[in-house]
C-alpha positions in Angstrom: 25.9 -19.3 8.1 25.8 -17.5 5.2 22.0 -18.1 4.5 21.1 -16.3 7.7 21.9 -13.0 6.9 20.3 -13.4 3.3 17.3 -14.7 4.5 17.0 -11.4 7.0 17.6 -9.4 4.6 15.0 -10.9 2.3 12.3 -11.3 4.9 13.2 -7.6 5.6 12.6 -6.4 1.9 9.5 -8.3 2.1 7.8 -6.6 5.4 9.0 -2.6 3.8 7.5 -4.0 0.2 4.0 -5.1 2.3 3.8 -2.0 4.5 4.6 0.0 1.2 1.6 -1.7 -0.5 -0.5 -1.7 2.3 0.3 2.2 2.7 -0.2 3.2 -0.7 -3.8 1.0 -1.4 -4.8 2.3 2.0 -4.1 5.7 1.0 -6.1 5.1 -2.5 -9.1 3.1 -0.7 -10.1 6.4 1.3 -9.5 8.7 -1.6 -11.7 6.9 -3.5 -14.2 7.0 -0.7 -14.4 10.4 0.3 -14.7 11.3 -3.2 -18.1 8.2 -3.5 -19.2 9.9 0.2 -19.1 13.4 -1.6 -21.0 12.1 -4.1 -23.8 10.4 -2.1 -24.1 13.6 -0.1 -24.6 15.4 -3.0 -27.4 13.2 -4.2 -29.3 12.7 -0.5 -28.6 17.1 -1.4 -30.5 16.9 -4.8 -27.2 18.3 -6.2 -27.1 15.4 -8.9 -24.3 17.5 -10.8 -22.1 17.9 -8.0 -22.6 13.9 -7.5 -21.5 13.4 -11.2 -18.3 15.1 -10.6 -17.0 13.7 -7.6 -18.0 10.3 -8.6 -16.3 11.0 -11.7 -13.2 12.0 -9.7 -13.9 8.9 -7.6 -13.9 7.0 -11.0 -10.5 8.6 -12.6 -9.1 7.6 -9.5 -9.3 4.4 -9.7 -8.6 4.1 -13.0 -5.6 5.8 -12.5 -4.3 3.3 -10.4 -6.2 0.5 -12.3 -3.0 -1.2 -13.4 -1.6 -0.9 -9.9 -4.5 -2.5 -8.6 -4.3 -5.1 -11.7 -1.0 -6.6 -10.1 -2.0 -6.5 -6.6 -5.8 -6.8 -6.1 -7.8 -10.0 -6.7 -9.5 -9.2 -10.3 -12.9 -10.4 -9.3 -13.0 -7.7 -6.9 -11.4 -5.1 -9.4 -14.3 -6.4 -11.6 -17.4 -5.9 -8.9 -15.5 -2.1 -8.3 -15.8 -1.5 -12.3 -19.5 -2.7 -12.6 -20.3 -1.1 -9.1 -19.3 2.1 -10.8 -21.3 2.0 -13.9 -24.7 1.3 -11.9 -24.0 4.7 -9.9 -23.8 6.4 -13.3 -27.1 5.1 -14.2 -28.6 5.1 -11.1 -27.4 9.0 -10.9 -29.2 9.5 -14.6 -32.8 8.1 -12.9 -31.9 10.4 -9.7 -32.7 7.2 -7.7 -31.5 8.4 -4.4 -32.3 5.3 -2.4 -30.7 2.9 -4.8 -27.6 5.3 -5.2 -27.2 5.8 -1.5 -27.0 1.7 -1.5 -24.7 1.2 -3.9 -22.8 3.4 -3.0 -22.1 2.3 0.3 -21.3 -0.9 -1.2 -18.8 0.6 -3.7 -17.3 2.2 -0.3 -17.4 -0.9 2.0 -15.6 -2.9 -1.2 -12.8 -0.3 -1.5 -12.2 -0.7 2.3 -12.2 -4.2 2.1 -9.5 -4.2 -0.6 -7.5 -2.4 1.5 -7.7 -4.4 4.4 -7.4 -7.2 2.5 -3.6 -5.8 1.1 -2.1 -5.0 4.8 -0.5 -7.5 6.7 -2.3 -8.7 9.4 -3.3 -11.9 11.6 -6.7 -12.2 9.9 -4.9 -12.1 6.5 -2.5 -14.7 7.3 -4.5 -17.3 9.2 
């Protein structure tokens, strides 16, 4: 009888752990892509310079939280995120607005699908 109220307890620490996860890499997915959205703005704007900085910001970001990420992120992904990053910077040095515009919609629709992919839910489970 004993086991019960452990095992509540435990599968309560679990679901306030999850939701705190899912809050924070939420949180982080869509600061990271409103800075990358700035940045393609910028470009589609001809204002390469303002592009560098907020996809520098978008960068620091992320590698603020790299470690974070690190311990609960898939690292092939955290890998794809890295190398997604370093195109933009050379595809920002060409001023290729097409190709920038593309990958950075891919860098954007990767950060939200890490964030889905952290937050408990149905699809995630089954």
């Amino acid at each position: 009888m004993k086991r019960v109220p452990a095992a509540i307890t435990v599968l309560l620490l679990l679901f306030i752990m999850t939701w705190i996860n899912c809050t924070l890499v939420t949180n982080l997915d869509k600061k990271i892509s409103s800075e990358i959205e700035v940045s393609k703005k910028a470009v589609i704007a001809h204002d390469y310079d303002k592009a560098y900085t907020s996809l520098q910001k978008a960068q620091s970001i992320y590698l603020d939280y790299e470690g974070y990420f690190g311990a609960v992120v898939k690292h092939s992904e955290l890998d794809t995120a890295v190398l997604s990053f370093a195109r933009l910077f050379s595809i920002l040095e060409v001023q290729d607005k097409n190709t920038f515009c593309e990958e950075s919609s891919y860098l954007i629709k990767l950060f939200e699908h890490i964030g889905d992919m952290e937050c408990l839910s149905l699809r995630n489970v089954l």
